[in-house]
ZADO-1210 file (C-alpha; in nm, 4 decimals, padded with zeros to 6 digits):
<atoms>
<atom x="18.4407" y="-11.0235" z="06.5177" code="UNK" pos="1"/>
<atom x="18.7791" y="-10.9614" z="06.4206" code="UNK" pos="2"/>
<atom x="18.9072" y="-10.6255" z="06.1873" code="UNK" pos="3"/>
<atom x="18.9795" y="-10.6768" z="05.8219" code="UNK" pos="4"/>
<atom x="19.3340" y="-10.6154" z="05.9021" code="UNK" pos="5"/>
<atom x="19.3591" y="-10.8852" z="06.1563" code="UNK" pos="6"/>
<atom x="19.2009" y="-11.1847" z="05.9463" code="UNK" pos="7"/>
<atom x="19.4319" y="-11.3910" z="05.7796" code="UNK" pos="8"/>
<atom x="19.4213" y="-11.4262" z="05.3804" code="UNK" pos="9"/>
<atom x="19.3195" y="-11.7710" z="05.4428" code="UNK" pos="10"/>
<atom x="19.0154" y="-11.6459" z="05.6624" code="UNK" pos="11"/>
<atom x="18.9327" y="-11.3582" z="05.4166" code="UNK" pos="12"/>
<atom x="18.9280" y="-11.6282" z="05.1328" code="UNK" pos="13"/>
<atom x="18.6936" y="-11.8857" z="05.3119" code="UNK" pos="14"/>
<atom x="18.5014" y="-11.5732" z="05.3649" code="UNK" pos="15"/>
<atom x="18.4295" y="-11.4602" z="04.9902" code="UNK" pos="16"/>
<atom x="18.3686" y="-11.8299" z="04.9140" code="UNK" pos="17"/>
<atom x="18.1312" y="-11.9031" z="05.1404" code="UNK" pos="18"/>
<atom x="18.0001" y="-11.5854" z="05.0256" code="UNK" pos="19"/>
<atom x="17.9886" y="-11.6858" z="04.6352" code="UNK" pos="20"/>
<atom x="17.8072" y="-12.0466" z="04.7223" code="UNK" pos="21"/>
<atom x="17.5495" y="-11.9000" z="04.9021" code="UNK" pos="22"/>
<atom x="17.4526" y="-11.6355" z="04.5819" code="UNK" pos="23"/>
<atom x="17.5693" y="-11.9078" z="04.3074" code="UNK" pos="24"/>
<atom x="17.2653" y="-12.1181" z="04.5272" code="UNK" pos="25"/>
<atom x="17.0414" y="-11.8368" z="04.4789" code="UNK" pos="26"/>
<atom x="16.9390" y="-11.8081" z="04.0934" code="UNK" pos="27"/>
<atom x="16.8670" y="-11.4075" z="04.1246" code="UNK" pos="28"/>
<atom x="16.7961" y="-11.3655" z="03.7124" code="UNK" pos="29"/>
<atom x="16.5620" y="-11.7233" z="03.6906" code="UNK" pos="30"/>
<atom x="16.3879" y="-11.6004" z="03.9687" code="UNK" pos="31"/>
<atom x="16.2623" y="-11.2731" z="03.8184" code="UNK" pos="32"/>
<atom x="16.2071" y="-11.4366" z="03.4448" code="UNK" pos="33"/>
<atom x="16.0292" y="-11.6916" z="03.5881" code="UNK" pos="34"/>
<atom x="15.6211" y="-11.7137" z="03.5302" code="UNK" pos="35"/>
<atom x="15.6496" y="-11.4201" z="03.2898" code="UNK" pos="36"/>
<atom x="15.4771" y="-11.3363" z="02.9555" code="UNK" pos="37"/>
<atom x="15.6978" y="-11.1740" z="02.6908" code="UNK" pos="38"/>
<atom x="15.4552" y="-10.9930" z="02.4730" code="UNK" pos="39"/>
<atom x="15.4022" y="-10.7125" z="02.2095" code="UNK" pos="40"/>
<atom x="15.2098" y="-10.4210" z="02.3105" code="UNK" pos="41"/>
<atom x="15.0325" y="-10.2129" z="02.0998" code="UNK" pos="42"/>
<atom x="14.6676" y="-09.9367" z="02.0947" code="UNK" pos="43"/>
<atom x="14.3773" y="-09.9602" z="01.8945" code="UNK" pos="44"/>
<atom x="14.1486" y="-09.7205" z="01.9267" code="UNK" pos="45"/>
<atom x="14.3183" y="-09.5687" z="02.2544" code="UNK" pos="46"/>
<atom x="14.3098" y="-09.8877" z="02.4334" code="UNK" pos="47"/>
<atom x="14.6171" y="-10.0995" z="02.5210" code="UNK" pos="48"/>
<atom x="14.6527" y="-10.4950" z="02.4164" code="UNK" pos="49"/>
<atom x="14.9316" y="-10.6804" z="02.3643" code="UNK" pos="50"/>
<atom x="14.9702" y="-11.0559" z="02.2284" code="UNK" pos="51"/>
<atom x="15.2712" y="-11.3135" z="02.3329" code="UNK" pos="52"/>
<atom x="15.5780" y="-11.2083" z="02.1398" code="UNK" pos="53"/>
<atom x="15.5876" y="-11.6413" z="02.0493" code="UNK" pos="54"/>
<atom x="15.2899" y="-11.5321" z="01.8342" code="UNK" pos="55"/>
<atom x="15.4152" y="-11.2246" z="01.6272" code="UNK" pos="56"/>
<atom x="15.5538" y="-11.2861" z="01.3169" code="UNK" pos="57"/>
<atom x="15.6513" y="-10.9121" z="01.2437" code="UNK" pos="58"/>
<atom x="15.5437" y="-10.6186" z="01.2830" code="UNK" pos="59"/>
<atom x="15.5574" y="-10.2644" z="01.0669" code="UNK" pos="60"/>
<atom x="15.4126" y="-10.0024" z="00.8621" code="UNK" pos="61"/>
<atom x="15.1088" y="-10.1038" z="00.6744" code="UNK" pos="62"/>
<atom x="15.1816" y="-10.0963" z="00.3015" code="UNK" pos="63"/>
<atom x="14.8740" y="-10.1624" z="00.1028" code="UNK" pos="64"/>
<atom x="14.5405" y="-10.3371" z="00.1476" code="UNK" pos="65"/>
<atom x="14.3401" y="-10.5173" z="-00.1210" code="UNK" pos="66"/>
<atom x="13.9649" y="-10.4613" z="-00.0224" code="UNK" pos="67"/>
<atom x="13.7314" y="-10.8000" z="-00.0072" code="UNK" pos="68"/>
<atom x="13.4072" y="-10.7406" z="-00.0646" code="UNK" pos="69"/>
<atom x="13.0997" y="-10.9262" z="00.0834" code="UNK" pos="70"/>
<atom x="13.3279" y="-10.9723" z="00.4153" code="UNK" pos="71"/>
<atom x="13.2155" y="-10.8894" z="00.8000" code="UNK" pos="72"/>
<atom x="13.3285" y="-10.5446" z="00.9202" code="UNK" pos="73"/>
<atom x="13.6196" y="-10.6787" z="01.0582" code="UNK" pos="74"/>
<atom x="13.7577" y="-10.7976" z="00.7443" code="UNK" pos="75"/>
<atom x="13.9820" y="-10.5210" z="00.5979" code="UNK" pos="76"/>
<atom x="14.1108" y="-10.7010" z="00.3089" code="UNK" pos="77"/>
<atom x="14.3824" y="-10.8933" z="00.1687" code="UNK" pos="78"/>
<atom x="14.8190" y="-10.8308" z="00.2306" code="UNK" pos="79"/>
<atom x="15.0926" y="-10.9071" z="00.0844" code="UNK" pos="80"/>
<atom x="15.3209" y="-11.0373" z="00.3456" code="UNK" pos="81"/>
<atom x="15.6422" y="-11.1454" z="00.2056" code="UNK" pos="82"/>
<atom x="15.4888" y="-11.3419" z="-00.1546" code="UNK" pos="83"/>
<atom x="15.2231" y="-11.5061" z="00.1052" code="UNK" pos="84"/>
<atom x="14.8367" y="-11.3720" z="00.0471" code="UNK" pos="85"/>
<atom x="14.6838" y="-11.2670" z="00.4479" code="UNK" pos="86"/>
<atom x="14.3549" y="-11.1799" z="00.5527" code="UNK" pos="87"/>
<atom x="14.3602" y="-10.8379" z="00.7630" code="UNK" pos="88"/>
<atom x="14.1645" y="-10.8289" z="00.9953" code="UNK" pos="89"/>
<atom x="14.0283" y="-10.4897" z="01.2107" code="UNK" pos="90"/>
<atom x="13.9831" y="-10.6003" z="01.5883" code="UNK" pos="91"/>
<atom x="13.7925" y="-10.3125" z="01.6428" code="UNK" pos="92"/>
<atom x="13.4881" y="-10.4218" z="01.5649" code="UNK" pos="93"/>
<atom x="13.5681" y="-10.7773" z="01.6977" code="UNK" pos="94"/>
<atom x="13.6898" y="-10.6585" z="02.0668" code="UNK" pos="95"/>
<atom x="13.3476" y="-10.3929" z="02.0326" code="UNK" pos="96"/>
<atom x="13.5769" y="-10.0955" z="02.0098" code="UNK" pos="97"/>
<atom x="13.4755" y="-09.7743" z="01.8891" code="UNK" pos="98"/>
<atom x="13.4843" y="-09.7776" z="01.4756" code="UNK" pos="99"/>
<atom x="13.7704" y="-09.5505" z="01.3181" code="UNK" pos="100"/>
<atom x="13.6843" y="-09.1935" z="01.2976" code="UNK" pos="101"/>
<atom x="13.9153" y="-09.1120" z="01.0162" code="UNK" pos="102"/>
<atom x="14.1728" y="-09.3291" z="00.7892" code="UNK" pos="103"/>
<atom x="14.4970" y="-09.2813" z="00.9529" code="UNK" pos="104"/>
<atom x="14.8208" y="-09.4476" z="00.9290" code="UNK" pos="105"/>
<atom x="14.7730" y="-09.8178" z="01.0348" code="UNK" pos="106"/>
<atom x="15.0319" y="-10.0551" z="01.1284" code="UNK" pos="107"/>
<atom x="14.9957" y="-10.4298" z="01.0933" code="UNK" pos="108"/>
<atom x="15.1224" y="-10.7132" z="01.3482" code="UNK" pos="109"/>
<atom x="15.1395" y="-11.0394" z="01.1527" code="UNK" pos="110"/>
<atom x="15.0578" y="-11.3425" z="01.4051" code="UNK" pos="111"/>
<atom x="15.0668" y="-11.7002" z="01.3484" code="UNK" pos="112"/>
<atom x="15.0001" y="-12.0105" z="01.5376" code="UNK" pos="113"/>
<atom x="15.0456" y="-12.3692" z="01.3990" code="UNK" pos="114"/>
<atom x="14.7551" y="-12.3872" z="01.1528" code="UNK" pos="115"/>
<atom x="14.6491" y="-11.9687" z="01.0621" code="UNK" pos="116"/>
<atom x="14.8359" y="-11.6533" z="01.0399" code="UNK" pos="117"/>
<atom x="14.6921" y="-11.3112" z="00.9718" code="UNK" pos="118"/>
<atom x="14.7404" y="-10.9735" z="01.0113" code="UNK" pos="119"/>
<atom x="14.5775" y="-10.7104" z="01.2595" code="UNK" pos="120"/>
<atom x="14.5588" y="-10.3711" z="01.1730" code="UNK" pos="121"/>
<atom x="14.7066" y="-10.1812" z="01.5313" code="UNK" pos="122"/>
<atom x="14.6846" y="-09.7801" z="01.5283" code="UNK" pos="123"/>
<atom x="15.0350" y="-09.7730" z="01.6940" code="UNK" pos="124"/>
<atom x="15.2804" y="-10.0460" z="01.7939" code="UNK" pos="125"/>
<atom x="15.4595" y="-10.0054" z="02.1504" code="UNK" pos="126"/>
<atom x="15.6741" y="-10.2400" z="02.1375" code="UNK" pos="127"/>
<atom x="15.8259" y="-10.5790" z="02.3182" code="UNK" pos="128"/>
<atom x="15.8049" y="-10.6135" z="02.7401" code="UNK" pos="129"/>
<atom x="15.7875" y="-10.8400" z="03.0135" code="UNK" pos="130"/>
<atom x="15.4347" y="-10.9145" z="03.1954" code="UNK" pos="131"/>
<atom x="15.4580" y="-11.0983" z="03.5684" code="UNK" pos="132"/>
<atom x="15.1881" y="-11.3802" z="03.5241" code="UNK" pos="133"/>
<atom x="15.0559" y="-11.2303" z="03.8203" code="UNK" pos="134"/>
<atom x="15.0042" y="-10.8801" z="03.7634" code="UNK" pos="135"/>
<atom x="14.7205" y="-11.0233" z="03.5626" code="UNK" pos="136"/>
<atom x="14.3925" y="-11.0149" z="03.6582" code="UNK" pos="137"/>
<atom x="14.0648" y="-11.1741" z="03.5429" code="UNK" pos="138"/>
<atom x="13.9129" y="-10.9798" z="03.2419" code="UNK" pos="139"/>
<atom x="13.5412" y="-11.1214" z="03.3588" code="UNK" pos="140"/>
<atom x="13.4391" y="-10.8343" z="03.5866" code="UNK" pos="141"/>
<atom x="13.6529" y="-10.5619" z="03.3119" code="UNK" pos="142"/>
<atom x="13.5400" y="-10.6295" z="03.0231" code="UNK" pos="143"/>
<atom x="13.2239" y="-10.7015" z="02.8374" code="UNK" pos="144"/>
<atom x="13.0849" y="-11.1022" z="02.7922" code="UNK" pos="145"/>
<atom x="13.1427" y="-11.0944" z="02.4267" code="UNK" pos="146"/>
<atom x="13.5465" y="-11.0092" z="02.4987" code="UNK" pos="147"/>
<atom x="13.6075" y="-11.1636" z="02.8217" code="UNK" pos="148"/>
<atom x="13.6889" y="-11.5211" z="02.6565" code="UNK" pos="149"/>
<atom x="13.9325" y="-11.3708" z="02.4475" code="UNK" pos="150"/>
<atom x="14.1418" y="-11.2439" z="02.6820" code="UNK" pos="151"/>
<atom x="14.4002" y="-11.4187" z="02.9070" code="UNK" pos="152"/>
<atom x="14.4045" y="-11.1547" z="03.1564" code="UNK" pos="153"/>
<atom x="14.4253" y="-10.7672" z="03.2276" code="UNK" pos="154"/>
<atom x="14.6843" y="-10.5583" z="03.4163" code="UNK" pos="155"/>
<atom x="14.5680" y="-10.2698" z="03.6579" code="UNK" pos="156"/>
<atom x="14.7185" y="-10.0060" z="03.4102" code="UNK" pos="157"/>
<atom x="14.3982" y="-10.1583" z="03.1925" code="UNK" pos="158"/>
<atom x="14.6752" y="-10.3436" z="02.9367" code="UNK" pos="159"/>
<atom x="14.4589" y="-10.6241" z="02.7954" code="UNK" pos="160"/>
<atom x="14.6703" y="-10.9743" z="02.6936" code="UNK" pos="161"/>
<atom x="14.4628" y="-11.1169" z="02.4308" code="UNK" pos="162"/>
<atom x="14.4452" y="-11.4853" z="02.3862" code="UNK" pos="163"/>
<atom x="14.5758" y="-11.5761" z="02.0208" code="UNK" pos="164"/>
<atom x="14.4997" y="-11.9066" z="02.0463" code="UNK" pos="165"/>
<atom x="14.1175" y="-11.8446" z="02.1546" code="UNK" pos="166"/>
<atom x="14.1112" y="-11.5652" z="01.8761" code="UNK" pos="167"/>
<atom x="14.2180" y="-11.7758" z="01.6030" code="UNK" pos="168"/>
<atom x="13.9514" y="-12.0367" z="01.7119" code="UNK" pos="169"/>
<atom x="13.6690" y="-11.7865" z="01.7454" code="UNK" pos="170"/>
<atom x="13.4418" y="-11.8806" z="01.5067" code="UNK" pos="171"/>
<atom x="13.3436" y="-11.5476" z="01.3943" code="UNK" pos="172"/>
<atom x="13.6851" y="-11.5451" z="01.2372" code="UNK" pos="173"/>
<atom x="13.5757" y="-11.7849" z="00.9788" code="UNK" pos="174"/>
<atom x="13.4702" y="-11.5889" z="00.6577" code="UNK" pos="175"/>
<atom x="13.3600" y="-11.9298" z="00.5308" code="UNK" pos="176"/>
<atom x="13.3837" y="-12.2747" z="00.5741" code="UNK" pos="177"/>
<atom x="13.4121" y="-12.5418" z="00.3324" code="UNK" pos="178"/>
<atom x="13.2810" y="-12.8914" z="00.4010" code="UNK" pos="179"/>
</atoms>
């Protein structure tokens, strides 16, 4: 092959064009986003979760709870979330987690699909990343039978992707239904 000196401008410019078709042709970014989960990762009671960021509505500082009495354990009580009245709801009882050894400071991710949003109180929020689809394993060997349906998948670090839509359909969830 000839120097760079001795090719002609013409030759050098075919050269960097053929060389710009062939990465235009090869969509580098689409190819790395592609059959990814973006999610929101958080701990509750040492253990990491996370939930698909299309889910979260917000997430901060837990401000104030209004107790409800005659609720399951996993009913913390009522929050005020911007005017709107939301059940708040302690997945640490529901995912069979150890119970809460002292009151500490609680944060709250607000999730919503198209018919229910809630809060879940989350010990500490991590905050947004990017999951391949198939660093995810099945949770069915992981996890216990009572949790296993709830989760889409876990990661070998032992970060658990909970299902939002299963969880809002659980029926558990339901404090009570009216006919």
């Amino acid at each position: 092959m000839a120097r760079d000196d001795e090719l002609t401008k013409e030759q050098k410019q075919a050269i960097l064009q053929e060389r710009a078709d062939a990465l235009a042709q090869t969509p580098i970014k689409a190819s790395k986003r592609e059959n990814q989960v973006d999610v929101l990762e958080f701990v509750i009671a040492g253990e990491k979760f996370a939930v698909e960021a299309k889910y979260v509505r917000e997430a901060n500082k837990l401000a104030g709870v209004t107790p409800l009495p005659c609720t399951p354990p996993f009913v913390l009580g009522l929050i005020n979330f911007r005017g709107q009245i939301l059940a708040l709801l302690d997945l640490r009882s529901f995912l069979e987690l150890e119970a809460r050894s002292h009151s500490s400071d609680l944060q709250v991710v607000v999730l919503q699909n198209e018919h229910i949003q809630s809060g879940f109180a989350v010990d500490e929020i991590i905050g947004i990343s990017s999951i391949p689809e198939n660093e995810l394993q099945s949770p069915k060997q992981l996890v216990s039978a009572a949790v296993a349906p709830l989760l889409k998948g876990v990661r070998l670090d032992q970060l658990s992707l909970i299902d939002v839509e299963k969880l809002f359909a659980d029926p558990r969830i339901v404090v009570e239904a009216m006919p």
